[in-house]
C-alpha positions in Angstrom: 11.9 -31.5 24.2 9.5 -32.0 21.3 9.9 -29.4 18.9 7.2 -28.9 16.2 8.5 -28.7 12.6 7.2 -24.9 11.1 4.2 -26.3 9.3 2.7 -28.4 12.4 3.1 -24.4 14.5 1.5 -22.4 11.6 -2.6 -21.8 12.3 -4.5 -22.6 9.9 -5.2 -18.7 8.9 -1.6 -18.6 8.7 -1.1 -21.4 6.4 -4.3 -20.0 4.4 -2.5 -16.9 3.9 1.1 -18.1 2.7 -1.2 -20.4 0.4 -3.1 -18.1 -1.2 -2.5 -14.3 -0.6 1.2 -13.9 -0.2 2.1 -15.0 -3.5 0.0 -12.1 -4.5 0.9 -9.5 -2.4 4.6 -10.2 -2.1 5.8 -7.8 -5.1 4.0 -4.8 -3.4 5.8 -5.7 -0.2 9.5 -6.7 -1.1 11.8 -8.0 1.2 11.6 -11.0 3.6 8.8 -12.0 5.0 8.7 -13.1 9.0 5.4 -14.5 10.7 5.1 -13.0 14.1 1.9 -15.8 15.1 1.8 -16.7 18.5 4.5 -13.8 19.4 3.8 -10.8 21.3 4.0 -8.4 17.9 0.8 -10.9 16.7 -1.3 -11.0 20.6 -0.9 -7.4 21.6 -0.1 -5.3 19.0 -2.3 -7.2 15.8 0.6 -7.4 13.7 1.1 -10.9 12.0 3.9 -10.5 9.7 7.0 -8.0 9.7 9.3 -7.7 6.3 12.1 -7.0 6.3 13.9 -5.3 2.9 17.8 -3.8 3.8 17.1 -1.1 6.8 13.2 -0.7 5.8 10.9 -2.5 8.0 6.9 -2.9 7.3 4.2 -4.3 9.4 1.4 -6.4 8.1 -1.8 -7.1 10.1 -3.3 -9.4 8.0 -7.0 -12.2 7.6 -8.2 -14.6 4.7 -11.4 -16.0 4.3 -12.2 -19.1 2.6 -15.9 -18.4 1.0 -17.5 -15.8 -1.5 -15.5 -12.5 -1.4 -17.2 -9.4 0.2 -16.4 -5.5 -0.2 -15.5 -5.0 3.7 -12.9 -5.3 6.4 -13.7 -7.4 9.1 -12.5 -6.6 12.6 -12.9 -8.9 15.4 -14.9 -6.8 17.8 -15.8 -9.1 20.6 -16.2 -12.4 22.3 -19.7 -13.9 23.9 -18.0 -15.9 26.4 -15.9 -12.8 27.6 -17.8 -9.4 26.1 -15.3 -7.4 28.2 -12.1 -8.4 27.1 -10.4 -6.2 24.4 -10.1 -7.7 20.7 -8.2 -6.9 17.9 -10.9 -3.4 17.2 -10.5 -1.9 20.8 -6.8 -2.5 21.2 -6.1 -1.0 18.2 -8.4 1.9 18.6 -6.5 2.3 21.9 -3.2 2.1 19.9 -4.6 4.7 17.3 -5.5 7.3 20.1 -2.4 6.6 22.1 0.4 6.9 19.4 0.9 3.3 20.3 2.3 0.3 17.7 0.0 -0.4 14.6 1.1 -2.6 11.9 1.3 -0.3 8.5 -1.1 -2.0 6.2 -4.1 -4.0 7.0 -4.4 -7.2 4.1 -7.7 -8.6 4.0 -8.0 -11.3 1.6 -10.4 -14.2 0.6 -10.2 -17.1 -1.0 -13.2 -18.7 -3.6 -13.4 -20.8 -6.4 -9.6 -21.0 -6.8 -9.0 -16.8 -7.0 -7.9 -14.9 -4.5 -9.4 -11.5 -3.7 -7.1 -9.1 -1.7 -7.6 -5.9 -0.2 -4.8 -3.7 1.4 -5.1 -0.6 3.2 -2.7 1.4 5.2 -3.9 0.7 8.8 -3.6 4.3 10.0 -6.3 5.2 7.2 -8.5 2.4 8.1 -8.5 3.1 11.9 -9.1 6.6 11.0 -12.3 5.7 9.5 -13.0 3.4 12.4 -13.0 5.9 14.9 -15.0 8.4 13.5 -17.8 6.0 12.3 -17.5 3.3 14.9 -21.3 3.2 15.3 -22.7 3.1 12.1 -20.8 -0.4 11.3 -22.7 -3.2 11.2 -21.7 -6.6 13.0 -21.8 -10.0 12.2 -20.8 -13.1 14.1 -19.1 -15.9 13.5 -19.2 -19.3 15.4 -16.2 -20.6 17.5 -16.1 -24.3 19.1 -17.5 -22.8 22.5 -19.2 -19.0 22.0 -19.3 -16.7 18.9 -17.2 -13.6 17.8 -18.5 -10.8 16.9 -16.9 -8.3 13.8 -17.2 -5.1 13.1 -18.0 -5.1 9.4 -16.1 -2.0 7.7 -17.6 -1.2 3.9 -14.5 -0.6 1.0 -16.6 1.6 -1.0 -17.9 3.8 2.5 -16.4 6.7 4.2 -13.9 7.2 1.2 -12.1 4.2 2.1 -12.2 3.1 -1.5 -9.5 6.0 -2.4 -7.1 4.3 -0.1 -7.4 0.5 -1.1 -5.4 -1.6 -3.6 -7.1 -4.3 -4.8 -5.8 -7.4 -6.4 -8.3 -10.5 -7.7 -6.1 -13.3 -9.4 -5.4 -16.9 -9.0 -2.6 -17.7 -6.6 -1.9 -20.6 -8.6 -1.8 -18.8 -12.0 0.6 -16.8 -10.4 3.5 -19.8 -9.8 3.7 -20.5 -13.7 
């Protein structure tokens, strides 16, 4: 059996975000960190890391972006090659109405000229926003090898999510000295 060493399993997201966000974040989460990628936790509930600190247990649904930092959340909405399959926004919308499992904060963090800029929300404030507003956010696609996804494009500074965010811009690498 060939057995993949933990850096040849990671995704590339994933490796983006150990790189550059989770140095940053890490104090405001102690405890250890576990990757849930490729597990059920990560394909049908959104969560992609779980920490673990004594008894206490948090969830982490988290995305980086390398390029220019924008004020929004971006959740993956749907996909042109199946538009009725359910992505990350209507599964957890039906995990919101349902009292189903949704990770506790939502990180979303890009990377850009060597500075990473993080936002983090509790999930249970951003989804409440989400469903009451669901039509007036905007979309915007991004290309995949075969089709595009679309996201839902939720605005920091709209709907008083602003109140609920903690932002953090710094340099990951400033950071290990």
């Amino acid at each position: 059996m060939n057995v993949m060493n933990r850096k040849d399993r990671m995704t590339y997201g994933e490796q983006n975000f150990e790189k550059w966000i989770l140095p940053l974040v890490q104090n405001h989460f102690p405890g250890v960190w576990h990757s849930c990628n490729g597990e059920p936790l990560d394909y049908e509930h959104g969560i992609d890391y779980v920490i673990t600190n004594g008894a206490d247990i948090t969830t982490i649904a988290a995305r980086v972006w390398k390029g220019m930092p924008r004020q929004h959340f971006a959740l993956r909405w749907k996909r042109t090659s199946d538009p009725f399959r359910k992505l990350e926004l209507d599964s957890r919308l039906d995990a919101f109405h349902s009292g189903g499992l949704l990770s506790d904060w939502t990180i979303e963090g890009f990377y850009f000229q060597e500075k990473s800029y993080i936002a983090m929300i509790p999930t249970v404030q951003l989804l409440t926003v989400v469903d009451k507003y669901f039509e007036c956010f905007p979309r915007f696609m991004v290309q995949n090898k075969n089709d595009h996804t679309i996201f839902k494009k939720i605005c920091f500074l709209d709907y008083g999510l602003d109140e609920h965010i903690i932002k953090i811009i710094e340099s990951p690498m400033q950071r290990k000295s």
